[in-house]
N, C-alpha and C positions, 0 to 999 in steps of 0.2 A: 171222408178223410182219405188222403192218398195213401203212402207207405210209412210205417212205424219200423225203425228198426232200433233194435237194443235191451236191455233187461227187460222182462217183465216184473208187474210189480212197481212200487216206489222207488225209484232207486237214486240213491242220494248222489250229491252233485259235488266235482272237485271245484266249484265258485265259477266257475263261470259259462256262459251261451254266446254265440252267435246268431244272429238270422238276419233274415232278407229276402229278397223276389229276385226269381230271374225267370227268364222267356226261354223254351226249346227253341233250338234254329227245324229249320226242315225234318231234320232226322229225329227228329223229339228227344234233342238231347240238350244238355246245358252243362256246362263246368264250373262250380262254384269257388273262386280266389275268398282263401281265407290268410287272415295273418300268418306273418312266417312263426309266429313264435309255440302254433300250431305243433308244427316239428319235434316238439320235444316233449310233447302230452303223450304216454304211452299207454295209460289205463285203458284207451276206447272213450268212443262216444255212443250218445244217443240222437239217433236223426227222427226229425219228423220233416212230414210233404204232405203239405195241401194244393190241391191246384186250387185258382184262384176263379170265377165266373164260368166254370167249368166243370162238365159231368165226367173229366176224362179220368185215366188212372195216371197215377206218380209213383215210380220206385227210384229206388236208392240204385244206380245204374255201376257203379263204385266207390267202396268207403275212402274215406280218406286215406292218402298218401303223400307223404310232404305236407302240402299245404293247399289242397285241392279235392273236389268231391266229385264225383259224377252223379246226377239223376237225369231220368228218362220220363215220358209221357208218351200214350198212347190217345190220341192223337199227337200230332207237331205242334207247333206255335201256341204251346199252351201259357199263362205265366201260374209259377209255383209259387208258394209261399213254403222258407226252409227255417230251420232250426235246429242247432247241431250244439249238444250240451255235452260237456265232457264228465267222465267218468270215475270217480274215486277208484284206484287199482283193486278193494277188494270187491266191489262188486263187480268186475272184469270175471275176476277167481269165482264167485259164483254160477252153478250152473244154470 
């Protein structure tokens, strides 16, 4: 499995996930367009990365901001499989 980031633990959910595939270009990077309404979830999320037919790694390369993610692979041209579930504010407050 690629890169986990977020609570450890269970951690309950403010109602709703995104996911999808995207492809690194050369740089083994990818940008993921999420809804705009993104923008105004302020508890945090939880991202998972799998790459897809692939032994390579996947990290979370920037958490969202506005309405956009960054992850990376090592190799390039990998496709990821993502998922980005939002966060209730107190398990943010959690350490």
């Amino acid at each position: 499995m690629g890169c986990v980031s977020g609570t450890s633990g269970t951690p309950r959910r403010a109602g709703w996930s995104y996911s999808g595939e995207a492809w690194t270009d050369a740089d083994g990077r990818a940008i993921v367009q999420l809804p705009p309404f993104v923008r105004s979830h302020g508890a945090g999320f939880e991202y998972e990365l799998t790459p897809i037919g692939s032994a390579a790694a996947a990290w979370l390369e920037a958490e969202i901001e506005g309405d956009r993610f960054e992850i990376a692979t090592d190799p390039p041209h990998v496709k990821v499989a993502w998922k980005v579930t939002a966060l209730t504010k107190l398990e943010k407050e959690e350490p």
